[in-house]
N, C-alpha and C positions, 0 to 999 in steps of 0.2 A: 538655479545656480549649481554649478558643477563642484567639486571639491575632492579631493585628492585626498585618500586615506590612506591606512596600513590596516591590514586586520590579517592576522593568523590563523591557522587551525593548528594547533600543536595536537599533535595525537598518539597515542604511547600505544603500539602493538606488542603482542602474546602470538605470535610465528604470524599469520592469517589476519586475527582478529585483533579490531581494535577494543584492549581493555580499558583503553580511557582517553576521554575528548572534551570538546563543548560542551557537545549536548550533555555527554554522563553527568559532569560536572555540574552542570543546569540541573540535571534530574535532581543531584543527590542535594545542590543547594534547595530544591522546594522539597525535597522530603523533608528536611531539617526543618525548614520553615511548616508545613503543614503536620508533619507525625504523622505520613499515608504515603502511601503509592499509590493510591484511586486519587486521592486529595492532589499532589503534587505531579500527577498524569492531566488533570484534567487545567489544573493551572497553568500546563506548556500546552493545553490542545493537542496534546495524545494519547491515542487508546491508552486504556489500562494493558494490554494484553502487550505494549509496544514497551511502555515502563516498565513492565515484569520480565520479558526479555532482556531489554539492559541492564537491568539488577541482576539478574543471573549471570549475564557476560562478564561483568564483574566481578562479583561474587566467584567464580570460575577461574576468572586469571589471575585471582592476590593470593595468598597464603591465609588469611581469613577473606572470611566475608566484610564485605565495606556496607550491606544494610542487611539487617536484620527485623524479623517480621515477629508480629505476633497475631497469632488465630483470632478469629472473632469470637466474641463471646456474647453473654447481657452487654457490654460495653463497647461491644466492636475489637474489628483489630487494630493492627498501626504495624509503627515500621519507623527503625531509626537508623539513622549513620551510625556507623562503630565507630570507635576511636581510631581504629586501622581506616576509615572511612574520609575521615577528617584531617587526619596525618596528608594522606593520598589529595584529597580535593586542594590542603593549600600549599600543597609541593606543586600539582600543577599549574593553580594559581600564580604561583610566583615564578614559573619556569616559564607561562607565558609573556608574564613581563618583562624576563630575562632578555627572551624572543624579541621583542619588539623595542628593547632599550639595542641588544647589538645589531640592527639594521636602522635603527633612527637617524642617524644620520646619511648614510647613504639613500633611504628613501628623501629625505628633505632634499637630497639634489638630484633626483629622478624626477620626482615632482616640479623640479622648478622650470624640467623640459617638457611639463604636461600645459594643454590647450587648457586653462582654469578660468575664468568667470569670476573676478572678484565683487 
């Protein structure tokens, strides 16, 4: 069955580089949930070395850092969202839904000229 959606990428660039997207957003919601970047790499099925990279892209284009690490030790290390981290994930959060609330109805009648399968 066919069906006719809307999905976005809202993506915030730093001249070049994208500092925040989906995917960061994805990352930094499983860091929160896990307290890792090995932990919440391996929960989106990506390298550790691919998660460390976009923490740093980040980290890189805000004014703080948006995750913050700590060393391992007898207990391991971790890693958590900052509050600058959190502020950032649900501004974009909400900025995508912004997105998709002012095309909502212009896609419903795009759609309604698409070949659909009910």
């Amino acid at each position: 069955m066919t069906q006719a959606r809307l999905k976005f990428h809202v993506r915030i660039m730093a001249e070049n580089e994208i500092a925040f997207g989906p995917g960061k957003a994805e990352l930094l919601e499983a860091i929160q949930r896990t307290g890792s970047i090995s932990q919440a790499a391996k929960s989106m099925s990506m390298s550790y070395r691919r998660a460390w990279q976009l923490v740093e892209t980040m980290n890189q284009c805000f004014h703080s850092d948006l995750v913050e690490t700590q060393t391992g030790g007898t207990h391991g290390g971790g890693a958590m969202v900052t509050e600058l981290g959190q502020l950032v994930l649900n501004k974009f959060r909400i900025m995508e839904q912004l997105a998709i609330q002012a095309v909502e109805s212009e896609f419903e009648e795009l759609s309604s000229y698409m070949k659909i399968n009910d």
